[in-house]
ZADO-1210 file (C-alpha; in nm, 4 decimals, padded with zeros to 6 digits):
<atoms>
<atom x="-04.1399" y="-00.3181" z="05.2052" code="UNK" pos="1"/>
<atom x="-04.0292" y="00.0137" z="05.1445" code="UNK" pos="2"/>
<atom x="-03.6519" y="-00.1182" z="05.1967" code="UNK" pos="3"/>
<atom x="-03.7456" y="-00.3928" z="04.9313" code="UNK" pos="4"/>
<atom x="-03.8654" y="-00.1803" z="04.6942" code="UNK" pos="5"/>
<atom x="-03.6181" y="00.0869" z="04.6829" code="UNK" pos="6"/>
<atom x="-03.3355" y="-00.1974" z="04.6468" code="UNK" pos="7"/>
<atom x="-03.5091" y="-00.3588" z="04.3980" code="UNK" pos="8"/>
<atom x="-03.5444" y="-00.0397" z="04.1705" code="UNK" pos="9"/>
<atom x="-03.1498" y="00.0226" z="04.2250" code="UNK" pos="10"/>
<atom x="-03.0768" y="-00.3211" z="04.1586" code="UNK" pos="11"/>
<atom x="-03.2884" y="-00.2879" z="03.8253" code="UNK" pos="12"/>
<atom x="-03.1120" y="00.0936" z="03.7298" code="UNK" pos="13"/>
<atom x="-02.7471" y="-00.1310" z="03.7681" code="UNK" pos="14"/>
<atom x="-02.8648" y="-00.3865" z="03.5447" code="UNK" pos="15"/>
<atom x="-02.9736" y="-00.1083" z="03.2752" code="UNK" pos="16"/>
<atom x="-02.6177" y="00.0407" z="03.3305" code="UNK" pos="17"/>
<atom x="-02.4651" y="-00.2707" z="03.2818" code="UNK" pos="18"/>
<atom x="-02.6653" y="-00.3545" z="02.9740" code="UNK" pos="19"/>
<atom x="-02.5656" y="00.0248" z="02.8577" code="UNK" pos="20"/>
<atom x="-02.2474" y="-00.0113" z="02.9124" code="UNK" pos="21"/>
<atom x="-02.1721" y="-00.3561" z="02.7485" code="UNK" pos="22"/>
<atom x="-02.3851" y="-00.2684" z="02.4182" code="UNK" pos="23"/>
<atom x="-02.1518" y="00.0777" z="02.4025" code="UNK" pos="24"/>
<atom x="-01.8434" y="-00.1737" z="02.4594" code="UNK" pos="25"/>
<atom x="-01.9729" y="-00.4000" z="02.1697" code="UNK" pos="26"/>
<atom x="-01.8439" y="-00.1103" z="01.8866" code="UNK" pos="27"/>
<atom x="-01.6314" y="00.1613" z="01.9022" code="UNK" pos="28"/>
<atom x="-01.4497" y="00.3358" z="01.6794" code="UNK" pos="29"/>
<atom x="-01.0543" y="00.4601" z="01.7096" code="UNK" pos="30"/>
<atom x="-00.9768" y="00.7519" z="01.6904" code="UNK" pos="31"/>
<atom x="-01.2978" y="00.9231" z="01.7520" code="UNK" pos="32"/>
<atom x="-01.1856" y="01.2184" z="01.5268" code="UNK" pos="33"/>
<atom x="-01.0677" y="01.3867" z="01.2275" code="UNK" pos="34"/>
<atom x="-00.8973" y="01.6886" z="01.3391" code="UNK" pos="35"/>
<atom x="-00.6363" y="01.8807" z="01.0609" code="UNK" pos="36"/>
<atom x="-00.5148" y="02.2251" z="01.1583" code="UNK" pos="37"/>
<atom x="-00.3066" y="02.2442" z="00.8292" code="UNK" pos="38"/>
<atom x="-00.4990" y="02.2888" z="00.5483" code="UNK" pos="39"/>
<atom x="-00.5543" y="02.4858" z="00.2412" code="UNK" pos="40"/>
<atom x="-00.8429" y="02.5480" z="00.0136" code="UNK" pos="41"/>
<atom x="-00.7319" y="02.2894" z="-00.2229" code="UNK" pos="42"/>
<atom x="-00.6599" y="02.0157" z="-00.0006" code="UNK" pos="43"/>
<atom x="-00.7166" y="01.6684" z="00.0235" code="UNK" pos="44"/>
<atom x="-00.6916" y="01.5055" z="00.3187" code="UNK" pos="45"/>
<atom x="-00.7556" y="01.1123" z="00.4181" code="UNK" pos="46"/>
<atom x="-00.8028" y="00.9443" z="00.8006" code="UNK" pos="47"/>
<atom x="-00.8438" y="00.5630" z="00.8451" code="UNK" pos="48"/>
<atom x="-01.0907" y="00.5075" z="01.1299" code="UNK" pos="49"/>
<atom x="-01.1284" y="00.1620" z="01.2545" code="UNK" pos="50"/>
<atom x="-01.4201" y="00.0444" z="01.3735" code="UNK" pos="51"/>
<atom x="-01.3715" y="-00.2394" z="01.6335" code="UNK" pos="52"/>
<atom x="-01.6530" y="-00.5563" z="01.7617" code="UNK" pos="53"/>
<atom x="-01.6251" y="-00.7704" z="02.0721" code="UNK" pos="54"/>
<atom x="-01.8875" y="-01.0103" z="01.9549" code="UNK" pos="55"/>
<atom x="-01.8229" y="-01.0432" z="01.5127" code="UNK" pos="56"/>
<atom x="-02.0523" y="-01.3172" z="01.4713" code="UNK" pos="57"/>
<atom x="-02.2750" y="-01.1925" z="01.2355" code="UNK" pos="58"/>
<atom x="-02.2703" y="-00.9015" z="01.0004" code="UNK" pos="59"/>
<atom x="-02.4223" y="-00.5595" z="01.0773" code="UNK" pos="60"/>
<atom x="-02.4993" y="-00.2596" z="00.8409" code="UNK" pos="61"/>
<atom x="-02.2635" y="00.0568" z="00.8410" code="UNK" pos="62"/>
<atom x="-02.4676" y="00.3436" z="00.8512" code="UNK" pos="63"/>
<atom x="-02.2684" y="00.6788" z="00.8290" code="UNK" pos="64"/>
<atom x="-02.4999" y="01.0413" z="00.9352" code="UNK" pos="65"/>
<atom x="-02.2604" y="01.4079" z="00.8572" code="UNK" pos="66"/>
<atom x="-02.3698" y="01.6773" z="01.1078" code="UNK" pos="67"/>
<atom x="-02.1814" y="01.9795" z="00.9503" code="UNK" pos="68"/>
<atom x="-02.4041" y="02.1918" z="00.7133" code="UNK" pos="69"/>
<atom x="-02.0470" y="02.3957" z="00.6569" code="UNK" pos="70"/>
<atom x="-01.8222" y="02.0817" z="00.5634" code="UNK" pos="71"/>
<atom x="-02.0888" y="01.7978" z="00.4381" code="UNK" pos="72"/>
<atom x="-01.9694" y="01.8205" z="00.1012" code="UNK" pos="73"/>
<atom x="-01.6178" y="01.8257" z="00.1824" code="UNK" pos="74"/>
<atom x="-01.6490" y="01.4680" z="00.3376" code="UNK" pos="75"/>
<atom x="-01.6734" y="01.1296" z="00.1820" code="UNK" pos="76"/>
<atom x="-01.6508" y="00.7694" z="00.2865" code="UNK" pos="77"/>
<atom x="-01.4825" y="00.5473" z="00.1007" code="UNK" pos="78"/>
<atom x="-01.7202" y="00.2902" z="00.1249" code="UNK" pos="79"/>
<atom x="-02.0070" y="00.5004" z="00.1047" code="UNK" pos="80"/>
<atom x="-02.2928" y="00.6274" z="00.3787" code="UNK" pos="81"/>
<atom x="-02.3830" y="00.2623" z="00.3950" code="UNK" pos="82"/>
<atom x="-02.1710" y="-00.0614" z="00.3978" code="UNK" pos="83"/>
<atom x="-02.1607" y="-00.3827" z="00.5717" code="UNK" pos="84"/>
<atom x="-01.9201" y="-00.5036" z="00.8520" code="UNK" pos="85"/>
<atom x="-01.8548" y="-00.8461" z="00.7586" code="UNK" pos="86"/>
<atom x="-01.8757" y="-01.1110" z="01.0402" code="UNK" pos="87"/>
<atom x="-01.5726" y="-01.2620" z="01.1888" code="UNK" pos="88"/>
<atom x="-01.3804" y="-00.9382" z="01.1724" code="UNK" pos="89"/>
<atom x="-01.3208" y="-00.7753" z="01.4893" code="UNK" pos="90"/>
<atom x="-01.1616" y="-00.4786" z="01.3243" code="UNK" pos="91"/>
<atom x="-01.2570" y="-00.2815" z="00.9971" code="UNK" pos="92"/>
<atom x="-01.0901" y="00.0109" z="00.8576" code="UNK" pos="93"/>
<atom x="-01.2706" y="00.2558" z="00.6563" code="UNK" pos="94"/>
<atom x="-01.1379" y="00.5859" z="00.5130" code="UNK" pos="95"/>
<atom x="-01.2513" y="00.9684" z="00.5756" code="UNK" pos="96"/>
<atom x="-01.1965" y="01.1672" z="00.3195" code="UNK" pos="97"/>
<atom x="-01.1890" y="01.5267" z="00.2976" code="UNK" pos="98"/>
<atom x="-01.1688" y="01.7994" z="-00.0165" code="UNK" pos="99"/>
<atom x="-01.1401" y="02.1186" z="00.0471" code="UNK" pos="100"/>
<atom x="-01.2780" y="02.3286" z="-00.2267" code="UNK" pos="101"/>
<atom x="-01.0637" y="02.6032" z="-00.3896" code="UNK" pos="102"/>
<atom x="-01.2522" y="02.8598" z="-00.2695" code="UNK" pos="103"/>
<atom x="-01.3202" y="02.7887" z="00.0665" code="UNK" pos="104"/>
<atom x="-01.2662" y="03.0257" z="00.3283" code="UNK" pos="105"/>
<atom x="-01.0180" y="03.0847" z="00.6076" code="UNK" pos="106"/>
<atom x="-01.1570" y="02.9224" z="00.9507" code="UNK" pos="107"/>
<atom x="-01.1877" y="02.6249" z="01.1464" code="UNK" pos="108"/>
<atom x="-01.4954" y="02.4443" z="01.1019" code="UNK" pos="109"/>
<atom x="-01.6269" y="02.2056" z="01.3605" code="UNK" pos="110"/>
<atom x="-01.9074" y="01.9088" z="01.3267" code="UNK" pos="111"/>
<atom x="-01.9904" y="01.5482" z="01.3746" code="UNK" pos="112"/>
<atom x="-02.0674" y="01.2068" z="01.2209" code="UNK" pos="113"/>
<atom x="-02.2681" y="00.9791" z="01.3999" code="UNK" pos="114"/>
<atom x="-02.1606" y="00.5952" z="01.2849" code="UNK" pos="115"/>
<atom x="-02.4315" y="00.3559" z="01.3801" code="UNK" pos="116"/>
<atom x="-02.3966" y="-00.0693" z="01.3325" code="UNK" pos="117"/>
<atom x="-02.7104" y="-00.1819" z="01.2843" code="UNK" pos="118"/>
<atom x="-02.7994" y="-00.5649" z="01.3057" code="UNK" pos="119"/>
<atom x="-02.9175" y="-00.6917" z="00.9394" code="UNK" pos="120"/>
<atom x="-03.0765" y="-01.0181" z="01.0755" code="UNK" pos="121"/>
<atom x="-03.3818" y="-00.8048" z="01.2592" code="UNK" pos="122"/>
<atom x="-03.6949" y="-01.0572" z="01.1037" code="UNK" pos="123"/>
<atom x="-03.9276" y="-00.8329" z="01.2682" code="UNK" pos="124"/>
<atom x="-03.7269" y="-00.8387" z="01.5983" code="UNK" pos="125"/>
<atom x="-03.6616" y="-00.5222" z="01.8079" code="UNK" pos="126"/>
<atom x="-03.3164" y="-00.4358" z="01.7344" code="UNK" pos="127"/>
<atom x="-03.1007" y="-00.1636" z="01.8963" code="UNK" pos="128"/>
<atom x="-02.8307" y="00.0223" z="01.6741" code="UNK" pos="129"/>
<atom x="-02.5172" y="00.0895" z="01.8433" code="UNK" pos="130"/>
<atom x="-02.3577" y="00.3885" z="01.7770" code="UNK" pos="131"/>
<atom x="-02.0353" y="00.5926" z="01.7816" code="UNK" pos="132"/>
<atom x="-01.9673" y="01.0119" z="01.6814" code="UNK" pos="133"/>
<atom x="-01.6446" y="01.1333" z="01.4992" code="UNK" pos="134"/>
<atom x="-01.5640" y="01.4970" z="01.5886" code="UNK" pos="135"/>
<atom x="-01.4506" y="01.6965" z="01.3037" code="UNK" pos="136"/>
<atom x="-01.2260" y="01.9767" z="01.3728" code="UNK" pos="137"/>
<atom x="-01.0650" y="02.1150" z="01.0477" code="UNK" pos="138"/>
<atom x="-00.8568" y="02.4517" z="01.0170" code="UNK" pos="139"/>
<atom x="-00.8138" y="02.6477" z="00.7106" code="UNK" pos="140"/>
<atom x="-00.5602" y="02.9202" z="00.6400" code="UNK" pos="141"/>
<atom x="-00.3310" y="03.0492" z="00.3764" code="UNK" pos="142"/>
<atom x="00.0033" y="02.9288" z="00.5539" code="UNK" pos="143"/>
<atom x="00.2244" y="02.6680" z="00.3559" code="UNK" pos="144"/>
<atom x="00.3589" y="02.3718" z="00.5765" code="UNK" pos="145"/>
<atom x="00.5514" y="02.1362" z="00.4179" code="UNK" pos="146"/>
<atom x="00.7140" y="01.7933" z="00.6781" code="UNK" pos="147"/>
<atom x="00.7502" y="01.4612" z="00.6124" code="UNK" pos="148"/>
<atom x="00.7749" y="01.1153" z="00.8135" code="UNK" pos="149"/>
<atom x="01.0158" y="00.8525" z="00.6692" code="UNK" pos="150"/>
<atom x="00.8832" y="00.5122" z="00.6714" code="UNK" pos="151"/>
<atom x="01.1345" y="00.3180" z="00.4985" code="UNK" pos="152"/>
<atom x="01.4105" y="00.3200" z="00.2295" code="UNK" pos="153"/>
<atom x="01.5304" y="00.0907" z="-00.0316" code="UNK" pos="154"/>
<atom x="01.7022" y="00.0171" z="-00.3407" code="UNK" pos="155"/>
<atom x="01.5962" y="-00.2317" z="-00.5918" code="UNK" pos="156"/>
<atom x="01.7375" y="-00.4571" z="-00.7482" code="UNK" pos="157"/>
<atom x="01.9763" y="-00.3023" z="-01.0283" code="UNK" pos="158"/>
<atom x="02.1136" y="-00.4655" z="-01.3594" code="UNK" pos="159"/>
<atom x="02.5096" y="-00.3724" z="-01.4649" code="UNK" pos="160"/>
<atom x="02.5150" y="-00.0745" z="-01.6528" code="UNK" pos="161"/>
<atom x="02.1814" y="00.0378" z="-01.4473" code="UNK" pos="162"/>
<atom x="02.1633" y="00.3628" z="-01.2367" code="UNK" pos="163"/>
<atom x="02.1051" y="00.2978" z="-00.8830" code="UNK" pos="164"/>
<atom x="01.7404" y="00.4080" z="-00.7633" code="UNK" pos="165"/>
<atom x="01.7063" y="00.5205" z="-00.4403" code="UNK" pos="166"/>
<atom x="01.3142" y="00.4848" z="-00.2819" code="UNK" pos="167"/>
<atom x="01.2232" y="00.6731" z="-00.0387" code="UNK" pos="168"/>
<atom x="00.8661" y="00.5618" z="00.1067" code="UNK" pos="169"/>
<atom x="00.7450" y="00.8909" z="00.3577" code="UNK" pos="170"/>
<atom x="00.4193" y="01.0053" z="00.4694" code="UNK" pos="171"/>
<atom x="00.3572" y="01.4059" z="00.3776" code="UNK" pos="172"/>
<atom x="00.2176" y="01.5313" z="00.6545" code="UNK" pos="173"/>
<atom x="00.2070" y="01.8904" z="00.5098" code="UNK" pos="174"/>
<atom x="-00.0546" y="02.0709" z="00.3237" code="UNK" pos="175"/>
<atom x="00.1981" y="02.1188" z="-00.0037" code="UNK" pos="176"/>
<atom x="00.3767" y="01.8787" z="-00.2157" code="UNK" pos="177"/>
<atom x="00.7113" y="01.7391" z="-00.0884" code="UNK" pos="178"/>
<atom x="01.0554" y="01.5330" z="-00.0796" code="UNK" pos="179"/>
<atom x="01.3463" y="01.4778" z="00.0380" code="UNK" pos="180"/>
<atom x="01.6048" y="01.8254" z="-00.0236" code="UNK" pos="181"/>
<atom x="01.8473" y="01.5760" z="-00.1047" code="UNK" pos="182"/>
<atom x="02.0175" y="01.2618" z="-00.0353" code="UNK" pos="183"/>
<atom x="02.3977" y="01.1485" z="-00.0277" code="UNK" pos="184"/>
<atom x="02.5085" y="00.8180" z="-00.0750" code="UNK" pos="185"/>
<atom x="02.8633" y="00.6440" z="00.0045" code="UNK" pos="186"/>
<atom x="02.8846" y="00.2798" z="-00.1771" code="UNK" pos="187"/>
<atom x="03.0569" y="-00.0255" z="-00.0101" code="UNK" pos="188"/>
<atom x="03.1640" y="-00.3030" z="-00.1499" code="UNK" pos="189"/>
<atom x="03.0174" y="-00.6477" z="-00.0336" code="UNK" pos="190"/>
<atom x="03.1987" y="-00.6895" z="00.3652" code="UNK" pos="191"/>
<atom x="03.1275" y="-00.2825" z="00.3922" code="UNK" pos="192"/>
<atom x="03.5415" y="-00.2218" z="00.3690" code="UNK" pos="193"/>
<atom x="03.6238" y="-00.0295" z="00.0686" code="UNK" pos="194"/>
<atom x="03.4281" y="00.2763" z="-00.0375" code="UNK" pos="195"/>
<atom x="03.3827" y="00.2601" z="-00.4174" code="UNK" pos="196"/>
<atom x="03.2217" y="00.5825" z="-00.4546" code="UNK" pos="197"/>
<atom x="03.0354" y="00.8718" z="-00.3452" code="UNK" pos="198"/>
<atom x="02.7307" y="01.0858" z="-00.4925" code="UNK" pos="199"/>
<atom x="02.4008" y="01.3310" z="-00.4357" code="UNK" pos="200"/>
<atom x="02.0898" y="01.2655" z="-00.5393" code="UNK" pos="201"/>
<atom x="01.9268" y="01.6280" z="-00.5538" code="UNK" pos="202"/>
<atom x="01.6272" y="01.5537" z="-00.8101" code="UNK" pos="203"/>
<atom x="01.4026" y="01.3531" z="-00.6043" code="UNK" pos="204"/>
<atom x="00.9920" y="01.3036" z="-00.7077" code="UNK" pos="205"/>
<atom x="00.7096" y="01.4552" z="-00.5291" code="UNK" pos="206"/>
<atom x="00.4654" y="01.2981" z="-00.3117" code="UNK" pos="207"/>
<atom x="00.1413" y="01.5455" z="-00.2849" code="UNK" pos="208"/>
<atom x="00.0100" y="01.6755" z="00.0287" code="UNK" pos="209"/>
<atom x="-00.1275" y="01.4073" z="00.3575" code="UNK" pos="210"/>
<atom x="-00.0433" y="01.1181" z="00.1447" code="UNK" pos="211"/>
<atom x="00.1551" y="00.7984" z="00.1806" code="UNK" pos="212"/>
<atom x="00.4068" y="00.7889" z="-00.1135" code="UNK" pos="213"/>
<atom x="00.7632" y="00.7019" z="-00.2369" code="UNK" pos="214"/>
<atom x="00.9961" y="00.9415" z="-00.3451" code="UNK" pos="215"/>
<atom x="01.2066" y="00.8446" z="-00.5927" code="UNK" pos="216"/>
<atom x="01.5635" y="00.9611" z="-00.7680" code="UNK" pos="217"/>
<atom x="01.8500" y="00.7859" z="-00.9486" code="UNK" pos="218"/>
<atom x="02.2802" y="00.8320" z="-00.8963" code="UNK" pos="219"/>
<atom x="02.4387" y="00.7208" z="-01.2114" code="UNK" pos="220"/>
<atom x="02.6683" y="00.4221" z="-01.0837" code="UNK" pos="221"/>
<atom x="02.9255" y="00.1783" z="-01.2709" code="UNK" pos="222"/>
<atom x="02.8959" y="-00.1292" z="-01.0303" code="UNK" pos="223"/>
<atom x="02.9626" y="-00.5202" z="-01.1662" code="UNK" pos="224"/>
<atom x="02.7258" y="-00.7688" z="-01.0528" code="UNK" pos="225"/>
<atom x="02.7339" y="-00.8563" z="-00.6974" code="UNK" pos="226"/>
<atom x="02.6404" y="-00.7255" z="-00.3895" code="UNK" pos="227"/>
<atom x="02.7027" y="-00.3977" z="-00.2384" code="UNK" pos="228"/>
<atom x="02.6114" y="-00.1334" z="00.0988" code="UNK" pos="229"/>
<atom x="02.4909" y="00.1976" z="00.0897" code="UNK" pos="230"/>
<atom x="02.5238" y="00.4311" z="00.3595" code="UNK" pos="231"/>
<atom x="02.2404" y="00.7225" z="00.3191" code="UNK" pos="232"/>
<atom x="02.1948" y="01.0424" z="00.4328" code="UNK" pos="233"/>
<atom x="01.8713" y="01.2000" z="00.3572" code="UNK" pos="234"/>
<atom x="01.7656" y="01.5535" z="00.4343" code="UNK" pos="235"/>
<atom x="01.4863" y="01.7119" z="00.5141" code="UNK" pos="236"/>
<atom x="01.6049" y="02.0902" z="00.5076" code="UNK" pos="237"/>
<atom x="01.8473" y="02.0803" z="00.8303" code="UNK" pos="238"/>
<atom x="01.7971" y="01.7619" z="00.9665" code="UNK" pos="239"/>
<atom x="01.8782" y="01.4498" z="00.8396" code="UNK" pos="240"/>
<atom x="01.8072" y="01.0776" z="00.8729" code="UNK" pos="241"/>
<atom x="02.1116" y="00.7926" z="00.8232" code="UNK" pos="242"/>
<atom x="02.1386" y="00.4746" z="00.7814" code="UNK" pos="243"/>
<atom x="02.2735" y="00.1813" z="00.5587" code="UNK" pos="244"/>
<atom x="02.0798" y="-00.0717" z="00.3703" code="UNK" pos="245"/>
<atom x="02.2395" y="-00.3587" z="00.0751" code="UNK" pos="246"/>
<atom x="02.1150" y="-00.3553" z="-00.2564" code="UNK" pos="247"/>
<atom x="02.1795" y="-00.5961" z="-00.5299" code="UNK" pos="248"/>
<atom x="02.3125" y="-00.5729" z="-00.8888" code="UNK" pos="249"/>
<atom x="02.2679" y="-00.8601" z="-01.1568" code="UNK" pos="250"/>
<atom x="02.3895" y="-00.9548" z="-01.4835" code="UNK" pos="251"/>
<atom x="02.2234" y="-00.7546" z="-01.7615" code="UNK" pos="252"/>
<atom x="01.9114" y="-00.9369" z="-01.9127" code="UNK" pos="253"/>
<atom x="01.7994" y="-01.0763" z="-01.5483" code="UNK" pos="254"/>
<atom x="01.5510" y="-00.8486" z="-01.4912" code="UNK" pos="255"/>
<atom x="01.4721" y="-00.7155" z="-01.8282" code="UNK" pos="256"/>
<atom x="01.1457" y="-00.8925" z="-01.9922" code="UNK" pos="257"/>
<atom x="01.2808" y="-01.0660" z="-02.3069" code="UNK" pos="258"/>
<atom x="01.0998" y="-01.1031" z="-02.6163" code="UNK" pos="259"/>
<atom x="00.8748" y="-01.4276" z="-02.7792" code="UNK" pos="260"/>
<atom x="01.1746" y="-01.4759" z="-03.0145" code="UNK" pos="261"/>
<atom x="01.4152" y="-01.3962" z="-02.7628" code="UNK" pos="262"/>
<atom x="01.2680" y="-01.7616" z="-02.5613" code="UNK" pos="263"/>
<atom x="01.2323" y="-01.9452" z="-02.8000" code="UNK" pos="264"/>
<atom x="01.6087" y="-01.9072" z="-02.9527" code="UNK" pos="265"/>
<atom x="01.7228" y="-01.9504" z="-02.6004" code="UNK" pos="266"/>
<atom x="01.4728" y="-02.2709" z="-02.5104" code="UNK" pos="267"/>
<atom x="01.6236" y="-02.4291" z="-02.8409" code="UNK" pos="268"/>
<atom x="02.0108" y="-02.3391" z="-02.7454" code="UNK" pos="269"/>
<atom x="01.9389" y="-02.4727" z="-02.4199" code="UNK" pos="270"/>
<atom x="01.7618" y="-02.8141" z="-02.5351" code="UNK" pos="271"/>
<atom x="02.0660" y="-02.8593" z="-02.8188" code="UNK" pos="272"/>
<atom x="02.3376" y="-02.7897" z="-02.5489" code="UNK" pos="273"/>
<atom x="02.1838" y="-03.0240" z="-02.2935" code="UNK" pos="274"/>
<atom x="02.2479" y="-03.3297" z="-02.1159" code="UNK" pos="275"/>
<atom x="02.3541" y="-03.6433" z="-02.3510" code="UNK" pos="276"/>
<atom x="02.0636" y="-03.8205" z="-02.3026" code="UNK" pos="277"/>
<atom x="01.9108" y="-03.4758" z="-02.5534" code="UNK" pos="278"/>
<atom x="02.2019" y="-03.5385" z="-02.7917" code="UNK" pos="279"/>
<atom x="02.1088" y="-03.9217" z="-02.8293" code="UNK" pos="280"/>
<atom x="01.7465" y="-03.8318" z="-02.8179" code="UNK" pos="281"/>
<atom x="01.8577" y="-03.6007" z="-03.1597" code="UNK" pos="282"/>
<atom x="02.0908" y="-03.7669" z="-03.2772" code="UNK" pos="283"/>
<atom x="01.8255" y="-04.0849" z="-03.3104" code="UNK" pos="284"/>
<atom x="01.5079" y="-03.8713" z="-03.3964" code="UNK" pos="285"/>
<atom x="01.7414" y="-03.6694" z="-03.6656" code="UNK" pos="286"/>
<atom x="01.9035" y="-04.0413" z="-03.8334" code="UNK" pos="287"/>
<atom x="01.4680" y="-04.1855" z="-03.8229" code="UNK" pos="288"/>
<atom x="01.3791" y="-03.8305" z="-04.0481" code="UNK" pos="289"/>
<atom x="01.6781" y="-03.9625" z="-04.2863" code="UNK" pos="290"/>
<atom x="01.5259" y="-04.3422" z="-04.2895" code="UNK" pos="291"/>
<atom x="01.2323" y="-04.2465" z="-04.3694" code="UNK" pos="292"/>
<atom x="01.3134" y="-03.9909" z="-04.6301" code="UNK" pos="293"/>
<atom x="01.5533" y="-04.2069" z="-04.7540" code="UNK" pos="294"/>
<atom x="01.2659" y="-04.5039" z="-04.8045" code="UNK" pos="295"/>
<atom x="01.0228" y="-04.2675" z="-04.9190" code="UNK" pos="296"/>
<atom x="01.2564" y="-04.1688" z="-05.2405" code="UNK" pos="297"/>
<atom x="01.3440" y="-04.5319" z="-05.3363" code="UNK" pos="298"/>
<atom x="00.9874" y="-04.6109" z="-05.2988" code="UNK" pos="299"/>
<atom x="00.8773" y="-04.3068" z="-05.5809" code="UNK" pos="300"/>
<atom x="01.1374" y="-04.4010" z="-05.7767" code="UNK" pos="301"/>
<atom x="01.0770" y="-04.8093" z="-05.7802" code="UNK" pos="302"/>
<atom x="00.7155" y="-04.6601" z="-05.8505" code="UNK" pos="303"/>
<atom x="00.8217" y="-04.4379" z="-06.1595" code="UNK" pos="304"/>
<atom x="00.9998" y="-04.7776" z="-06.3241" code="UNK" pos="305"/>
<atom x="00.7159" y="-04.9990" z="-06.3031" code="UNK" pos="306"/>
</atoms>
């Protein structure tokens, strides 16, 4: 009996862990932190944190709790401290967000946010909120650090007589403003055979500090419509990042929005320069005005006589 008993109570404790583990396995959260070692009073700073579901079939409450007395007011969610998880979405992204003040001083501060999912369909039922905790791990200091990723490049579409504008979409992953030092160009013609010309593009925007942004600057360029390669170099102090992309130029007035007059002169040169079926069409509605103008004047003047 003894033998019976003790099995039984393991065999119960296994069946707890197993319940444990699967309602911890239900929701998570990735990743389970916000760590920055780069910032300065001043900065803002954003993480996307996805929360994840196995089982989506109905919708749960968000509800967000800030354990860090030093940095509560620094953080903010952008969907606020309570928010629903929609059902039938196994993934949801929602965004830390983190100000430093101005006059916040130099350390690392450390704390937690608990995320619990709560069930919103209870009716009076015993419900168990799953949870998940975000460390928080943020450094301070006076030091400038200024690096970028590069996450694409392009060059839109360009009308003749247009200057070419470079994009340059990067992620600053510094705790300053930055962009590209500079970036040289080399412009092919259509088969990439003949080099037409070559330029630096030195003035480049700003994209602010932990931010996703383009950087943007212009090379004056004398190009007829058609289309056209690029080969780029863009630096980032020493090092640099190459590569080739095409880019198209049109015939001026293709792109550019043209005015309510502007239509309407063109819709009429259009429907006058037509097929001949519009001429006839014209032609025949243009001779019926005459006809008719034509009776209506014998008709006031027969009038005036009698």
């Amino acid at each position: 009996m003894k033998i019976k008993s003790i099995f039984f109570t393991l065999l119960i404790a296994l069946l707890l862990l197993v319940v444990a583990f699967e309602a911890r396995a239900g929701f998570g959260i990735s990743p389970p932190r916000v760590w920055n070692e780069r910032l300065a009073p001043g900065s803002h700073y954003e993480q996307v944190i996805t929360l994840t579901r196995s089982d989506p079939d109905n919708p749960v409450e968000i509800v967000i709790e800030v354990d860090a007395p030093e940095i509560k007011d620094w953080v903010i969610i952008d969907k606020g401290n309570k928010f629903i998880y929609p059902a039938g979405e196994q993934q949801f992204p929602m965004t830390v967000i983190v100000d430093v003040p101005e006059d916040a001083g130099y350390s690392t501060y450390y704390g937690k946010m608990t995320v619990k999912a709560v069930p919103t369909d209870s009716k009076g039922q015993v419900t168990v909120a799953l949870g998940a905790v975000i460390d928080f791990k943020l450094r301070v200091s006076g030091e400038k650090f200024s690096d970028f990723k590069i996450k694409g490049i392009s060059i839109p579409d360009m009308e003749e007589g247009w200057p070419l504008k470079l994009v340059v979409s990067l992620k600053n992953i510094g705790n300053v403003k930055t962009r590209p030092s500079k970036v040289h160009l080399d412009i092919f013609d259509n088969y990439h055979s003949t080099k037409l010309f070559s330029g630096d593009i030195t003035q480049m925007s700003w994209v602010d500090s932990f931010k996703d942004g383009k950087s943007e600057g212009e090379l004056m360029a004398d190009l007829k419509p058609g289309q056209y390669w690029a080969d780029y170099e863009v630096y980032k102090g020493e090092e640099t990042v190459t590569g080739k992309i095409r880019f198209n130029v049109l015939l001026a007035g293709e792109l550019t929005p043209k005015s309510v007059t502007e239509k309407i002169s063109e819709t009429i040169k259009n429907f006058f320069s037509g097929s001949p079926l519009r001429l006839i069409i014209v032609t025949f509605v243009g001779t019926l005005i005459l006809v008719l103008i034509t009776i209506g004047v014998i008709f006031r003047v027969r009038r005036r006589k009698n």
